[in-house]
Structures are given as C-alpha cells and as structure tokens.
C-alpha positions in Angstrom: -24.6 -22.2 53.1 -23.7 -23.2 56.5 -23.3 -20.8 58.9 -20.2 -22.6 60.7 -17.2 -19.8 58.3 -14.7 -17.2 58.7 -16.6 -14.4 56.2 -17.1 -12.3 59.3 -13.8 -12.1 60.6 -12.2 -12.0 57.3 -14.6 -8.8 56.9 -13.3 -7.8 60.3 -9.7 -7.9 59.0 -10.2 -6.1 55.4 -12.1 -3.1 57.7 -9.3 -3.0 60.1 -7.0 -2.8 56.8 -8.7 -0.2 55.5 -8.4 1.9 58.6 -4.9 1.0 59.2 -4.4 2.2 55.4 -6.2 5.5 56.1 -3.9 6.2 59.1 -1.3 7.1 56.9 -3.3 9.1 54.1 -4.8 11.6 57.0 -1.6 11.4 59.3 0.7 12.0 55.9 -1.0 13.1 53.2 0.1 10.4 51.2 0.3 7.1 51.2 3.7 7.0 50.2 4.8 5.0 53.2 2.4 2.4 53.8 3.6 -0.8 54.1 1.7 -2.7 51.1 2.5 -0.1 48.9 6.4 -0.6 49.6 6.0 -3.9 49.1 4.3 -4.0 46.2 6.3 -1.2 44.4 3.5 1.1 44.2 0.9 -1.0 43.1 -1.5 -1.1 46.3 -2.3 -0.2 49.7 -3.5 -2.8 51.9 -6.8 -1.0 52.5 -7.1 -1.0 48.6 -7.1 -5.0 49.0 -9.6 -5.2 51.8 -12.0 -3.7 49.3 -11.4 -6.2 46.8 -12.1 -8.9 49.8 -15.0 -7.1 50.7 -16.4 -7.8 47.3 -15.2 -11.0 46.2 -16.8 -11.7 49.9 -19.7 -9.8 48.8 -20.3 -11.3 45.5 -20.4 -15.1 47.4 -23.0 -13.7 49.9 -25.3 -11.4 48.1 -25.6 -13.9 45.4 -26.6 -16.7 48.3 -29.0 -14.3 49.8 -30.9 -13.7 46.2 -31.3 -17.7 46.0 -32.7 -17.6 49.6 -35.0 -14.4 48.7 -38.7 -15.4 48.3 -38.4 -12.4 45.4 -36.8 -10.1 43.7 -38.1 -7.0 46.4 -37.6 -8.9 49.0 -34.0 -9.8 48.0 -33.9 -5.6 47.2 -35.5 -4.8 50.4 -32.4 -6.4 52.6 -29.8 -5.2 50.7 -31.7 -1.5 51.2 -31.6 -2.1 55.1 -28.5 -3.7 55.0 -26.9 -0.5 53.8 -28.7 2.9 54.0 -30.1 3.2 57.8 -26.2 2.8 59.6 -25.1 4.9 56.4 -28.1 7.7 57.5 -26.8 7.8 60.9 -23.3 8.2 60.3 -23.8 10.8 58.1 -25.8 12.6 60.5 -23.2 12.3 63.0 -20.6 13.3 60.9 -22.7 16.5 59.6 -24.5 17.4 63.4 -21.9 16.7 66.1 -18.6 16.1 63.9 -18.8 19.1 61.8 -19.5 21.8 64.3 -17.1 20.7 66.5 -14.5 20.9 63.6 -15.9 23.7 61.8 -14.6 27.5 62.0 -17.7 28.6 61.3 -20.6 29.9 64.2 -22.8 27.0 64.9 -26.2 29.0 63.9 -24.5 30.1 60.5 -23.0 26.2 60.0 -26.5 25.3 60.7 -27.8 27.0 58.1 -25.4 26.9 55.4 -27.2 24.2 52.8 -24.1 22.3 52.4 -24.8 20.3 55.7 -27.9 19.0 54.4 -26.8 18.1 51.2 -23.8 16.2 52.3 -26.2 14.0 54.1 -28.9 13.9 51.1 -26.2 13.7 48.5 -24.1 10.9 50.5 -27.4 9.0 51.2 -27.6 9.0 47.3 -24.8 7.3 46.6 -23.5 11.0 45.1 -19.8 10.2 44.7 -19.1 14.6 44.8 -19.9 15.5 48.1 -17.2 15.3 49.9 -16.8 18.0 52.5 -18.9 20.2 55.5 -18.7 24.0 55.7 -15.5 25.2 57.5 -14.3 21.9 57.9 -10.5 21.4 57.9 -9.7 18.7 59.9 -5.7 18.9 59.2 -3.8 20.8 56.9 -3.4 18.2 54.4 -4.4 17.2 51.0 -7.2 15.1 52.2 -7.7 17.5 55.5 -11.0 18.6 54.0 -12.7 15.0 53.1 -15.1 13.9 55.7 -15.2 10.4 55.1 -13.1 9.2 51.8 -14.4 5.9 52.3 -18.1 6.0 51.3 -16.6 5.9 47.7 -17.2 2.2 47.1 -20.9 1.8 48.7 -22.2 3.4 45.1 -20.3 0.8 43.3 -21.3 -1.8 45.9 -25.0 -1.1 45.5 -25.1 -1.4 41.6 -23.5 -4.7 41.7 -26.3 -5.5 44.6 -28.9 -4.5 41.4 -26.9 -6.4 39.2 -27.6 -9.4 41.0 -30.9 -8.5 41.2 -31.4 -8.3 37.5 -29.3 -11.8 36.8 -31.3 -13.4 38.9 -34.5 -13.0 37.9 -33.6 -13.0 34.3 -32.4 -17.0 35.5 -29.3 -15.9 34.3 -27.0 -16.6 37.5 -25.4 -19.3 36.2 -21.4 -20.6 35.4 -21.7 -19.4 31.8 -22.2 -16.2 32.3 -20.4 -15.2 35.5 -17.8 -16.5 33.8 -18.2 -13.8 31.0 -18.8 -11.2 33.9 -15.6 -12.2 35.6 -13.2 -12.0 32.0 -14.9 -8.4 31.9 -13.8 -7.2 35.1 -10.5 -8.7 34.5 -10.1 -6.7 31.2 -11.3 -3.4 32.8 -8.5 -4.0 35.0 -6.1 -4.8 31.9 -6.8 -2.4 29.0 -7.8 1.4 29.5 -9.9 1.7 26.9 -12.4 -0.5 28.8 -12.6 3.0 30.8 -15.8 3.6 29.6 -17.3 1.4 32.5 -15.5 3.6 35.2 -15.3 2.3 38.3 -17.8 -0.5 38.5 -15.6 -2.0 35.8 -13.1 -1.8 37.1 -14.2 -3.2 40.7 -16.4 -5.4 38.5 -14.2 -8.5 38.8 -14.1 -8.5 42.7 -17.3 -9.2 42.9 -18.0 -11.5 40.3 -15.1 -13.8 41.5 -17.3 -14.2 44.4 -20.8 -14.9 42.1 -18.7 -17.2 40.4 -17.5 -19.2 43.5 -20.9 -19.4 44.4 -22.3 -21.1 42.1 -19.4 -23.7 41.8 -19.3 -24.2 45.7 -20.6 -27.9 45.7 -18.4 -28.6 42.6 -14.9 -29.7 44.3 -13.6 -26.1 43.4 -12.4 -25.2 47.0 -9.5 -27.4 47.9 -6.0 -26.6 49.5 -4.1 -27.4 46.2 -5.8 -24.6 44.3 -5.1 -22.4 47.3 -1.7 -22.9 47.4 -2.0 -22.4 43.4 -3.8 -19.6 44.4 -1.2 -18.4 46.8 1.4 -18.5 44.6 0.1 -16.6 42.3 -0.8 -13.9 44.3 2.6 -13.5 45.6 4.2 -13.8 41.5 1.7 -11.2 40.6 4.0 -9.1 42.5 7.0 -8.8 40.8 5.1 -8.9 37.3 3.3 -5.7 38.4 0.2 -7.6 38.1 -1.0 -7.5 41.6 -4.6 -5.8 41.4 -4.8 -7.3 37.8 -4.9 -11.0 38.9 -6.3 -10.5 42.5 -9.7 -11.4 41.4 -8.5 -14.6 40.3 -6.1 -15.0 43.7 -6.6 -13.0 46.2 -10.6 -13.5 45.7 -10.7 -17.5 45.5 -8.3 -17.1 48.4 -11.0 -15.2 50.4 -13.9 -17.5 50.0 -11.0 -20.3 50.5 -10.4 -19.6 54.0 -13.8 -18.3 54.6 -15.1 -22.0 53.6 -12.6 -23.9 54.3 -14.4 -25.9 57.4 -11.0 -27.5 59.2 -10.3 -24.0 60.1 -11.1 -23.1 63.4 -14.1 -21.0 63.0 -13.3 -17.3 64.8 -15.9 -15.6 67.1 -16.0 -12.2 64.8 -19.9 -11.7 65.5 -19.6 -12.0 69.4 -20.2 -8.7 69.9 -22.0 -8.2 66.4 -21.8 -7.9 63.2 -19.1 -4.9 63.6 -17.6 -4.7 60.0 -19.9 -2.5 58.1 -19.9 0.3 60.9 -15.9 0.2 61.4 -15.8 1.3 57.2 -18.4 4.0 57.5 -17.2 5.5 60.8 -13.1 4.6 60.7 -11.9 8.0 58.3 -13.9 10.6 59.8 -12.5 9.1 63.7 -9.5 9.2 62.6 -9.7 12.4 61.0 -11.1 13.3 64.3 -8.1 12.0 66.0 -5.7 13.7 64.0 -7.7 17.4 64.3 -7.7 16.9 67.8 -3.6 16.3 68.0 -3.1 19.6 66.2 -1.9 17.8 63.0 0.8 16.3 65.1 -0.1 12.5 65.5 2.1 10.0 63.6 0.1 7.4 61.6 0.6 4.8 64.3 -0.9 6.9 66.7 -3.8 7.6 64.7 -4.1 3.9 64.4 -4.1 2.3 67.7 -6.5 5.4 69.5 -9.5 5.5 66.1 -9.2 1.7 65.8 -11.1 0.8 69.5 -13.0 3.8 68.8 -14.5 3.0 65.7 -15.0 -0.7 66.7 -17.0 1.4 69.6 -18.9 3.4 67.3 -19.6 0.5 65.0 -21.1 -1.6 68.1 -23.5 1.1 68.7 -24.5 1.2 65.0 -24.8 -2.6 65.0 -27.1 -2.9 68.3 -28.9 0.5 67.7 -29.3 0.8 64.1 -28.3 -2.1 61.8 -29.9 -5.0 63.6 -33.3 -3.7 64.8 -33.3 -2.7 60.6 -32.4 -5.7 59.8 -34.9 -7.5 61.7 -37.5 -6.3 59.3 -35.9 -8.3 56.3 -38.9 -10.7 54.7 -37.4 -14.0 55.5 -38.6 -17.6 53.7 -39.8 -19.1 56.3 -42.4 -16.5 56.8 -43.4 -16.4 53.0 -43.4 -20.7 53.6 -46.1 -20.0 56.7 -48.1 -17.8 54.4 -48.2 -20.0 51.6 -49.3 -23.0 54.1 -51.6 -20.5 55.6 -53.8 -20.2 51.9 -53.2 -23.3 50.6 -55.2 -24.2 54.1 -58.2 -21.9 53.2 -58.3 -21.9 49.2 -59.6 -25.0 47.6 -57.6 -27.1 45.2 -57.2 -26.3 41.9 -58.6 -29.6 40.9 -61.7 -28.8 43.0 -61.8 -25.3 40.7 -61.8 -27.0 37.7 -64.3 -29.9 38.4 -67.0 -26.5 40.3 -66.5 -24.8 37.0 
C-alpha cells in the first residue's frame, strides 16, 4: 500500500469528531443538542461516526500490516505497542496528577485508596467497568464522575486486532469470508436478537468493511461512481432511520474512498506525528478537566475550542515520548529478509544435506 493517502488526516478528523461530540455530553449532560444527532433525528452523534471510521480505517490497515508481518507474534507484537504503552501513560496521568487535583479526598488517603491502582490495572485490561477515581467529580453531571468515557472501544478494537490474527493464519483472509464477516456485522446492527455478540457485533461490521476493502483494493472497486453511489446512500439512510445500519456499507467504503483515492491532494496530518491515537485517549478527561476548572459553567463550545489544542498538545507528547520510541521496536520484514540472507549464507544447501547423508 502506498504510503502517498489521506488515512491519517481522515483519523485526525474522526478524533477531532469525537472530542467535539464529547463537548456537549460533559458540558450538558446530554447529547441532546449535538449537531449530528439533530440532524439525523436521533440516530447518531458525530463522535459515534468517527468510531465507525476509525474502524472501517482500521480494518483496511491492520489487515495490510498482518500481510506485511513476518508472523503471527510479530504482527501481535505491533498491534500490543501500538496500543498499550500511550494507553499506560495516560492512565497514569489521569490516576497520579488528574485525580488528585480533582479529588476531595487528602492526597495521602487518595493515594492509598485501592481504587487508583485498579483503574490503571483494570483500564490497562481492557476492563470495560472501571470507570471512575476516588473523590472524583469533575462536574455535577450525569457523566461528571467518568474519567475517560472514551476507552470503551479500545477492548472491542483489540479483539478484532486478534480476529485478524486468527484469519490470517488460518489463510482464511480472503473475499469469501469477509464477506460473511461483513453480512454478520450488518445483521447485529439489524435484528436484536443477534445481541448475544454484544458490542463487538455490533461494531463488527466497521471493521470488516475495511478487511473487505482490502482485499479487493487492486480489483477496480474504488472509483468515483461508487462513491457518489456511496454518497447517496449515506445521505438516504437518513430519512429511512437507517443511518448506523448501512454506514458500514457507505460511510466505510467512503472512508477508504477518499483515503485512497490518489488525485486527492494528499494532507500533511503526520507533520508533527502520528497525533490521532493520543487526541482519543487524552480528549474526555481534558475536557472534563476544562469543565471542572470553569466551575461547571463552560458552554460546550467553550469546552471545545480550549481541550481541542490541548489534547493535540498532550497527544504530541505521547507520540514523540511514548508511542514512537515503542513503536520503533516493531519486528519489521526487512530485518527478518537480512536474517534469512544472513543463514542461508552460513547453512549449506539442502541439496548438499541430502547428497552428505
């Protein structure tokens, strides 16, 4: 895949949706007023459909960077650094400096109370039920005591990262069945008594859209007629009341679309990194930050335009502190090619086995 796309600006955008989305929940309380979900009549916030870029996004990538793995650990490895260390460090920051500056209770007995460390052990897990610090209101809202409300997908994120893992080296990562996986996602998001799957069916076909696209890159499938299909859809989902039913077929084909799409101007999103992952994990709790420091008062644009430059801040530091040196330690091809090259130099040739035996 070449490297000449728009997947990190579009990943840009769907974190800076997210955020935006968030600046009404912790401002409001609700979401009642956000603009996507007046628009849509209640069917979804934008930040709700920058997830479901993020996977169909995802789902194109992860699947490329299995193919370009040397093996299945390797493959495991990057996904685990891609994730966990900027996730260890935010939640260490939100539990050591946010917390006590938030909490009501003494600093030595905050310090002690065993909640701290299991919100950063329990988060680190993937433990979808840890939610708050000790003391900790940051408004006086119903989602004033959430730290960080958006770690919720990361779980659901990483099990489709496995499920990749397992396709793949079962040689099973083909049209056929990502097909299949697709028209399950899609009826998770149709029929309730799919429930039973929870949430990763029900995020299921976001990412599979993108595992699909994939696979069918070199077939013809990405051209401006089928995005304006696309398109058209998207916006006709609407007024069905179809709108996060059909945006796996859509609104994912639309990402990858533009992402690919090489007579687009390509955007410089990574100039200053690779900022998208740290402005998810650190956007809520700055903005909840934000709005404990205004006294509860700050309207939701306010909350906005201050946490946005601060999270892009915080998620710069993460990127040239934590995530890249990390990521430098991913096993890369060429260095399994050298090693190969390396034995093949020293061992003898099979034939030359076979003829000494």
């Amino acid at each position: 895949m070449t490297r000449a796309n728009n997947f990190d600006a579009l990943r840009l955008l769907a974190a800076s949706s997210v955020i935006f989305s968030h600046s009404f929940l912790i401002a409001e309380g609700t979401q009642d007023h956000e603009p996507l979900i007046l628009l849509t009549g209640r069917q979804s916030i934008l930040g709700l459909a920058g997830v479901f870029v993020f996977f169909a996004i995802s789902g194109f990538l992860v699947t490329e960077s299995f193919e370009r793995s040397p093996s299945a650990l390797a493959y495991l490895l990057k996904r685990l650094l891609r994730i966990f260390p900027g996730l260890v460090v935010m939640l260490v920051v939100s539990a050591f400096i946010i917390g006590p500056l938030v909490t009501t209770q003494p600093l030595g007995e905050y310090l002690h109370r065993p909640q701290v460390y299991g919100y950063v052990l329990g988060n680190t897990l993937l433990n979808l039920t840890v939610h708050e610090l000790p003391g900790v209101l940051f408004v006086k809202n119903p989602v004033g005591l959430e730290v960080n409300g958006s770690l919720w997908t990361l779980r659901y994120e990483f099990m489709m990262y496995v499920m990749v893992m397992v396709l793949g080296s079962l040689r099973l990562l083909r049209p056929s069945v990502l097909i299949g996986l697709l028209a399950l996602g899609l009826a998770c998001l149709r029929w309730d008594a799919l429930g039973v799957l929870g949430t990763w069916g029900w995020l299921l076909g976001f990412f599979a859209i993108g595992m699909l696209l994939y696979t069918l890159r070199d077939t013809g499938i990405f051209d401006g007629r089928i995005a304006l299909a696309a398109l058209a859809g998207l916006v006709l989902s609407v007024p069905l009341r179809q709108f996060i039913e059909l945006f796996p077929l859509f609104g994912g084909y639309l990402a990858i679309y533009l992402a690919t799409d090489r007579r687009l101007p390509v955007l410089p999103a990574t100039r200053f990194g690779d900022l998208s992952y740290g402005l998810y994990i650190y956007g809520w709790p700055i903005e909840a930050m934000v709005m404990h420091l205004s006294g509860g008062r700050a309207a939701w644009w306010q909350v906005f335009l201050i946490s946005l430059p601060l999270a892009a801040a915080a998620a710069f530091l993460s990127w040239r502190f934590v995530e890249e040196p990390m990521l430098r330690l991913k096993p890369r091809r060429a260095g399994m090619r050298d090693i190969s090259e390396r034995a093949a130099r020293v061992l003898p040739p099979p034939e030359r086995v076979r003829r000494a035996g």
